[in-house]
N, C-alpha and C positions, 0 to 999 in steps of 0.2 A: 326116771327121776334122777337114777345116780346120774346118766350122762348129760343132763341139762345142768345139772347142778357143778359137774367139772369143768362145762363149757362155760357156765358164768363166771366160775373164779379165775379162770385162763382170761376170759375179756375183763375182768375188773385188773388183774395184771396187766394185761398188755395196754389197757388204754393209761394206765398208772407211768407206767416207760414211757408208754411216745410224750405222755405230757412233760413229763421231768425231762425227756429227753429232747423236746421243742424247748423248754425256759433255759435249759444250758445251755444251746447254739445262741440264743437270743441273747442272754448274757456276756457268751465269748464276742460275739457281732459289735456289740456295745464297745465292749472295752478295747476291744480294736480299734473300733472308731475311734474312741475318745485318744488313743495314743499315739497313732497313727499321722501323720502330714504328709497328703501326698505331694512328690514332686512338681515343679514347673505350676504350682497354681498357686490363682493372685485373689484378692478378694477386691473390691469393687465399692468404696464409701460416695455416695456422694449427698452433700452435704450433710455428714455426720450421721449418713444412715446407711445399714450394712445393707446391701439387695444382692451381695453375692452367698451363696446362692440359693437361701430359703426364703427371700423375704423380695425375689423378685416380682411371684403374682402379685403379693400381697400389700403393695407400698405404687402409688400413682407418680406418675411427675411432672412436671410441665405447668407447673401453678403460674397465673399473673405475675409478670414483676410486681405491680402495684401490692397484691394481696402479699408478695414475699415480702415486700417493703414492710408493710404494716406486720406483719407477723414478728420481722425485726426489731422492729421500732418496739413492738408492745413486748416483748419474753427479753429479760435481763441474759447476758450472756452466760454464765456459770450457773444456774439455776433450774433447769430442765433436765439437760441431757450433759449425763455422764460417759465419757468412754471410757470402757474398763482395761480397754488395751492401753491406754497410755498411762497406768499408775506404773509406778514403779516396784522393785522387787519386794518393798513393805509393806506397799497396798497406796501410797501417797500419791497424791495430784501433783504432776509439776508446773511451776508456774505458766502460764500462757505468757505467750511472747507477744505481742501487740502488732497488728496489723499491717503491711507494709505502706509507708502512705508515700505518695509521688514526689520529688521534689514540688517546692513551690516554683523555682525556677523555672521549669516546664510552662504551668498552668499560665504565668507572664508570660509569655511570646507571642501570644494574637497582638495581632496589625491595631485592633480595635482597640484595646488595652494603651495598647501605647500608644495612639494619638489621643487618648480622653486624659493623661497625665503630660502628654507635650503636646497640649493642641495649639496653645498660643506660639508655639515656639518653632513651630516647623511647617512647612510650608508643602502645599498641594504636591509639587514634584518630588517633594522627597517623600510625600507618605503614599504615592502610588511606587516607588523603586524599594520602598522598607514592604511595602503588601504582597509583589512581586518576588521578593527573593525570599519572606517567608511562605509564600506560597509554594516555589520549587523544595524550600527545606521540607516543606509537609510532605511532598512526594516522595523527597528521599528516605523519608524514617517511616519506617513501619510498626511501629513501637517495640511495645517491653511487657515480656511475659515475665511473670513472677510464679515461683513455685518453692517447695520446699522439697530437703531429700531427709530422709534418716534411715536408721536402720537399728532392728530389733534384736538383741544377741540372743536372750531367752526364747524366741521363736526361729532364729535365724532366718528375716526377712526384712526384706529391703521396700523402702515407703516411697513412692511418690506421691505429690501431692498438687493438683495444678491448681492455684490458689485463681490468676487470672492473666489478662492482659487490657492494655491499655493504650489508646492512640493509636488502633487497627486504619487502615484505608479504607477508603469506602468501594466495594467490591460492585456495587448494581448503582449506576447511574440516574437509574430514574428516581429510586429509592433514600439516594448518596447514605446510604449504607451497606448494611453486611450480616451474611448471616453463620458466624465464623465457628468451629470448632476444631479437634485440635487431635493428630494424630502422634502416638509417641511410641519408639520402637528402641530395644535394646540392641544395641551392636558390641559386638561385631556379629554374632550369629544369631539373629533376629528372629529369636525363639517367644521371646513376648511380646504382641503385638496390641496396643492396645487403644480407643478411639473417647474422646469424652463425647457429651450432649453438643445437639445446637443448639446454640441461644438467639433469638430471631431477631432482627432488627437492633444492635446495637455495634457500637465502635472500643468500647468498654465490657468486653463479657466479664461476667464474675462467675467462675464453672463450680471452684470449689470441691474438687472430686479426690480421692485416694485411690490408687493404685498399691495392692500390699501383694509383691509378690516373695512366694517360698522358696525354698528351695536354693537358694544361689549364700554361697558360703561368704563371710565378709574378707575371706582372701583373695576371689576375683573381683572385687569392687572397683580394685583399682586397674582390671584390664578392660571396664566396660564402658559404652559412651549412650549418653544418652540424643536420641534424635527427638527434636518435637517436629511437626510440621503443622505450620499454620495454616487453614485453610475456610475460603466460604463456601457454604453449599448451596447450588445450582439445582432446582428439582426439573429444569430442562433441558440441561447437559452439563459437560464434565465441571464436576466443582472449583475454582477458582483459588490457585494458589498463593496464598499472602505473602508467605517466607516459612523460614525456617530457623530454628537456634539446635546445634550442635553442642553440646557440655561430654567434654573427657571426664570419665572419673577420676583419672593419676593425679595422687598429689590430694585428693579430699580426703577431711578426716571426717569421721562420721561418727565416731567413737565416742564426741565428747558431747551428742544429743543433735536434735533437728538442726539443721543448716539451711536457712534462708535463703534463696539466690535472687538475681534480677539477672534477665539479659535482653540487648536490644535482640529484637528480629532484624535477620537479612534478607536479603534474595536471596531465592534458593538458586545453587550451583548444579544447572543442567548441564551435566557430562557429554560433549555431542559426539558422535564416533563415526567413523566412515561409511558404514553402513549398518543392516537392521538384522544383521544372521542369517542365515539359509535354515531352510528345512526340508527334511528327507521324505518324500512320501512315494508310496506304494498303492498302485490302483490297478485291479482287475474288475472287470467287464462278463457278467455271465450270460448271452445271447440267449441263452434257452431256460433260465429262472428272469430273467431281465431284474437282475440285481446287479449292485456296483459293490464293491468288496474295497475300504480302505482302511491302510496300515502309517497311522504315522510314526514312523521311527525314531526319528532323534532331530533335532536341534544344535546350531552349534554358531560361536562367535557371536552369539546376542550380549546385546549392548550393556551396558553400567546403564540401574534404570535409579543408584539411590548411593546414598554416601557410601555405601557398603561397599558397592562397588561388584554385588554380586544380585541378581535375580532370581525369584521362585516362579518360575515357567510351566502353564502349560498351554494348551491348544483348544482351542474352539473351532469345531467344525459346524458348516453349516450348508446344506443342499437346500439348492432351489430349481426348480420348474417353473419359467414364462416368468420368471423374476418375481415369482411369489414363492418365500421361506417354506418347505413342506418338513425339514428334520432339523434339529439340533443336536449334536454331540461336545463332548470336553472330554481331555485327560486327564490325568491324576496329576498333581502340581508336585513339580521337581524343585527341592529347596535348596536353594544358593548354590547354583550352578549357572555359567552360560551357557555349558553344554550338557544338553541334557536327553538321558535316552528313556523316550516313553514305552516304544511296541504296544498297542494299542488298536485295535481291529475293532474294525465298524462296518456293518454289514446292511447298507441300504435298498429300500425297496425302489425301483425307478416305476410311474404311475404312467409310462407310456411305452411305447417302442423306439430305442434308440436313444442316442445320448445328444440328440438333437437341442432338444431343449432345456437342458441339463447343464448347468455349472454349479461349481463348489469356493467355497469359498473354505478359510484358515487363516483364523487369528490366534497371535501367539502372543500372551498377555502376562504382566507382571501379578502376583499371585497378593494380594494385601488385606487377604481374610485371615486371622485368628482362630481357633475353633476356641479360645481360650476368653472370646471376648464377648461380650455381653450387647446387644442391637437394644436402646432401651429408646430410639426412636423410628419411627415404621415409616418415618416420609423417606431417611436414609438410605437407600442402598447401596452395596459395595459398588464403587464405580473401579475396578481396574486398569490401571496404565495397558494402553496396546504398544507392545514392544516391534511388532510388525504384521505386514498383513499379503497374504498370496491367495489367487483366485487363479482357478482351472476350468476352461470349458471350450468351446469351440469357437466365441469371439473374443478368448483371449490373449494376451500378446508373450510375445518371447516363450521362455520353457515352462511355462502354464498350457496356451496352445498347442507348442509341439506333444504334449506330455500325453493329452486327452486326445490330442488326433491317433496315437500309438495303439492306445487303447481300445479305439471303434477298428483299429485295421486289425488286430491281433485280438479277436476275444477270448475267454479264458486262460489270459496269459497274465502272470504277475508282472508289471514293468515299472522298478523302482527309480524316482530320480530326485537328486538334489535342487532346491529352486530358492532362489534370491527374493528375499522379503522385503520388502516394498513398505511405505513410511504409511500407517494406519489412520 
């Protein structure tokens, strides 16, 4: 009895500790969190609702224009939803700034417009040469994206906001529309990479989306530039590039509250270079496992694939047999380098005797995934730039062929060699 009776007051102790001593980690956990911001992360609004990053199962997207229309039409703007981030240090609302609207100038320039206000006054030949030269202006203008910037001193974070754009081209012919969305990257060290929604079928998207990223102090504001790239999406090949708008931060003030901008879209400035890089690879041949053993090494002289004028590289490996795909391999992505050293071994199984039927191909690809960014549409996927492209087998030409003939005469021998990448 005595010793049942010591051993329960030892367990009504010790289960007393672990519990008090569980609700204090639990506590310190907390207040960590709540004090705590970690670096290099952004939060994610779009249209005035946080889904960065508790509220991403839980919030759908992709409603009807129609149904969004009505939703508009019916809820008063100031009356719903409150964002608590934008009071100020008293707790006050600041005014709302009002809406960008187009010139009217613009919306006057159809052909049609102006002959129903000079129709008596001008004559068939001139209103086919006024339809004609408005017609090459529409080719040339790609429109105007509208966005805003600010930045938050109490949290030390920098807003963007891609409000919209307007008088896109029509990207699909048959459709004579577009299904445009919008990629935007901070330079010069293109640490934040981030993409909005697509909006289907229109020439006018309204995105609406916040980008709130931490971490970036408001003393390099002014060394940073911001890249948009316009773009439509393609779900059966590479997505179709609109333009582009570049914005330097030098010279903005950001200090005195949000800052409105407009800018036309350009074409984007394709950097073209003499050639596609070379790449270093290493291949043995094991005769008596009937494996192929590859090393790719390094990279070097690849191309400006963006304003930056630098690339995040890696490699794509891919073995086939009878010209059906049986492996796929990648590298680890080298960031903003054109020369870049992977070392990276890849250890294939060959499914016959000999390297007869056996070539390999390597793609070496511009790297334009974020891990920081949010996929909130599933038809999307990352399409990367191919920066260039080499294949090795026994019907292939120049130091491809030489490389792989080397290989079947020498087996178990490592034979590394440099090879000229070829436009993907």
């Amino acid at each position: 009895d005595e010793i049942s009776t010591v051993v329960g007051i030892f367990s009504a102790f010790g289960l007393v500790f672990s519990v008090s001593l569980f609700a204090w980690i639990c506590c310190q956990r907390k207040s960590s969190k709540s004090n705590k911001t970690p670096p290099c992360k952004f939060v994610h609004v779009l249209k005035g609702v946080d889904i960065y990053p508790e509220n991403l199962n839980s919030k759908k997207f992709g409603a009807d224009d129609k149904s969004e229309a009505k939703n508009k039409s019916a809820m008063p703007n100031n009356s719903l939803h409150l964002d608590l981030e934008k009071t100020d240090l008293n707790g006050n609302f600041p005014k709302t700034t009002p809406k960008i609207q187009s010139s009217p100038d613009l919306e006057n320039l159809s052909p049609k417009h102006f002959a129903e206000r000079k129709k008596d006054s001008v004559s068939p030949d001139s209103l086919k040469s006024i339809t004609s030269l408005s017609s090459e202006d529409k080719q040339d203008k790609l429109g105007t994206l509208f966005f805003s910037l600010e930045y938050k001193f109490e949290k030390k974070a920098f807003v963007v906001n891609i409000n919209e754009a307007r008088g896109l081209p029509a990207m699909d012919e048959q459709s004579v529309t577009s299904d445009p969305y919008i990629k935007m990257t901070i330079l010069p060290e293109k640490k934040h990479k981030v993409k909005t929604r697509v909006l289907r079928k229109t020439l006018d998207p309204a995105f609406d989306e916040t980008f709130t990223f931490y971490g970036i102090p408001y003393s390099q504001i002014q060394d940073l530039t911001l890249h948009f790239m316009i773009l439509s999406f393609d779900r059966f090949s590479r997505d179709d590039v609109i333009g582009e708008v570049l914005i330097p931060l030098a010279g903005t003030e950001l200090s005195e509250g949000r800052l409105l901008m407009d800018k036309e879209i350009i074409k984007r400035n394709v950097r073209k270079s003499s050639g596609h890089g070379e790449l270093l690879i290493s291949l043995c041949y094991q005769s008596t496992t009937n494996t192929l053993t590859v090393v790719v090494l390094k990279a070097r002289h690849l191309p400006k694939s963006d304003v930056s004028g630098l690339s995040d590289p890696y490699v794509k490996v891919n073995l086939y047999h009878a010209m059906k795909r049986i492996y796929k391999k990648k590298t680890h992505v080298k960031k903003c380098t054109p020369n870049a050293v992977f070392n990276e071994l890849f250890v294939f199984d060959i499914p016959c005797e000999g390297l007869d039927d056996i070539s390999m191909e390597f793609l070496v690809l511009d790297s334009d995934i974020s891990m920081e960014f949010l996929v909130l549409d599933s038809d999307r996927g990352s399409r990367n730039e191919v920066i260039g492209q080499l294949t090795l087998g026994s019907s292939a030409e120049g130091t491809g062929g030489e490389h792989w003939k080397e290989i079947c005469e020498y087996p178990r021998r490592q034979i590394a060699k440099w090879h000229m990448l070829c436009d993907g």
